[in-house]
C-alpha positions in Angstrom: -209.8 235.4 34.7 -207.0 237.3 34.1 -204.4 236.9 30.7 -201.2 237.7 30.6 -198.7 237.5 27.8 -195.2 239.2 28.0 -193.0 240.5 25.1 -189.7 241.9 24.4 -187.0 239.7 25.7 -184.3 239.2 23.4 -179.9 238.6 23.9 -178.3 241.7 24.3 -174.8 242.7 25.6 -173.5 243.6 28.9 -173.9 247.3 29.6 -177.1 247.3 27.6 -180.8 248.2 27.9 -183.4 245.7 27.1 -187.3 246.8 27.9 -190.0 243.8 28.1 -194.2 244.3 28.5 -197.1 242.6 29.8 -200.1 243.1 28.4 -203.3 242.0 30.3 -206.4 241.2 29.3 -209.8 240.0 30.8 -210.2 242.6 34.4 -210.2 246.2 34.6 -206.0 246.5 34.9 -206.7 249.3 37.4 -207.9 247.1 39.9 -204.7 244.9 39.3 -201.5 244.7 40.9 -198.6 243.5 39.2 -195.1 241.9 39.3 -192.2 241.1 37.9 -190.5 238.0 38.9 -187.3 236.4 37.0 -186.0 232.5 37.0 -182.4 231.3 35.8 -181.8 227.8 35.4 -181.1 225.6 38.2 -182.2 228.5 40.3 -185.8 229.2 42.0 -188.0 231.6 41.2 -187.5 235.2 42.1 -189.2 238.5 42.6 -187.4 241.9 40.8 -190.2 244.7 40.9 -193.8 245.4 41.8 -196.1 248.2 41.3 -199.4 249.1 42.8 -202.4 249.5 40.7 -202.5 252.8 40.2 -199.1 252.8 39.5 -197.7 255.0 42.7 -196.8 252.3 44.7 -193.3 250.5 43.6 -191.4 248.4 44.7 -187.8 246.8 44.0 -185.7 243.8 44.6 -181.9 244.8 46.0 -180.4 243.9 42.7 -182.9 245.9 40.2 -183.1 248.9 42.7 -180.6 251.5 40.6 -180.7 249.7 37.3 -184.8 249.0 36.5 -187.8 250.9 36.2 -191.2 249.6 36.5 -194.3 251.3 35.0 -197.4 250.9 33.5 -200.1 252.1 31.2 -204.0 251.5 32.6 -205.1 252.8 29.2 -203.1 250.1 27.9 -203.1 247.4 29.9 -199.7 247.0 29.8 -196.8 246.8 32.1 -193.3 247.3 31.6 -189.8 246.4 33.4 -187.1 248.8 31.7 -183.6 247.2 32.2 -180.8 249.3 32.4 -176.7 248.0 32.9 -177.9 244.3 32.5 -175.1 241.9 33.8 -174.7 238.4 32.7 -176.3 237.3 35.7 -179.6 239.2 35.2 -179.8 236.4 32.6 -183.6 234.2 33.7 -186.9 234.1 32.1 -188.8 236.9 33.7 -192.5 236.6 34.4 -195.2 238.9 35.1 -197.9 238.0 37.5 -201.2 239.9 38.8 -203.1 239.9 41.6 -206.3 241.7 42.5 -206.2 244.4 45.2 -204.0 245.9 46.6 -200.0 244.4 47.3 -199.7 243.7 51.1 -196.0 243.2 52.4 -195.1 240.0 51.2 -195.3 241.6 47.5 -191.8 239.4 46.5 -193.7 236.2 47.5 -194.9 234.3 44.3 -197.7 233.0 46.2 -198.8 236.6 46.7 -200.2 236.4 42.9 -203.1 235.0 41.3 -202.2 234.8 37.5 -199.0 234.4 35.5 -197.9 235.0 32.4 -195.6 232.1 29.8 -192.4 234.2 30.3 -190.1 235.7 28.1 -186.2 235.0 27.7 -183.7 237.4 28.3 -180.2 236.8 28.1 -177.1 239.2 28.7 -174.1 238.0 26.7 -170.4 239.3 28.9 
């Protein structure tokens, strides 16, 4: 069983920087995969970044190619989306999610990932 609890969300302005964590307990995180997803209201569920287990492998929706930076911290368990230019419409709940082993090519699929995290609001104010 895998944990996963995000932080950092928050309302900040257009133009700004906001950066959020996951921190994982309960498997060795190396052997974990991870994702960021985001969801706005009304809207479905979508997938923003990915990153391998050992941390080489990223990967990066269209519309968080240039402005976001995925990373993480085995040592720490931890995750992290770093959000750069935000734009009203990055507004959503973003979610982590993990898998084990490796991320095949579907890595934007939801359905790719075996645990989720509660989310954490971020909202960019124009």
């Amino acid at each position: 069983q895998v944990q996963l609890v995000e932080s950092g969300g928050g309302l900040v302005q257009a133009g700004g920087s906001l950066s959020v964590s996951c921190a994982a307990s309960g498997r060795t995180f190396s052997s974990l995969a991870m994702g960021w997803f985001r969801q706005a209201p009304g809207k479905e569920r979508e997938f923003v970044s990915a990153i391998t287990g050992s941390g080489l492998g990223r990967y990066y929706a269209e519309s968080a190619k240039v402005r976001f930076t995925i990373s993480r911290n085995n040592a720490k368990s931890t995750v992290y989306l770093q959000m750069n230019s935000l734009k009203p419409e990055d507004t959503a709940i973003y979610y982590c999610a993990a898998r084990f082993g490796p991320l095949s090519g579907d890595y934007y699929n939801t359905h790719l990932y075996d645990y989720w995290g509660q989310g954490t609001q971020v909202t960019v104010s124009s």
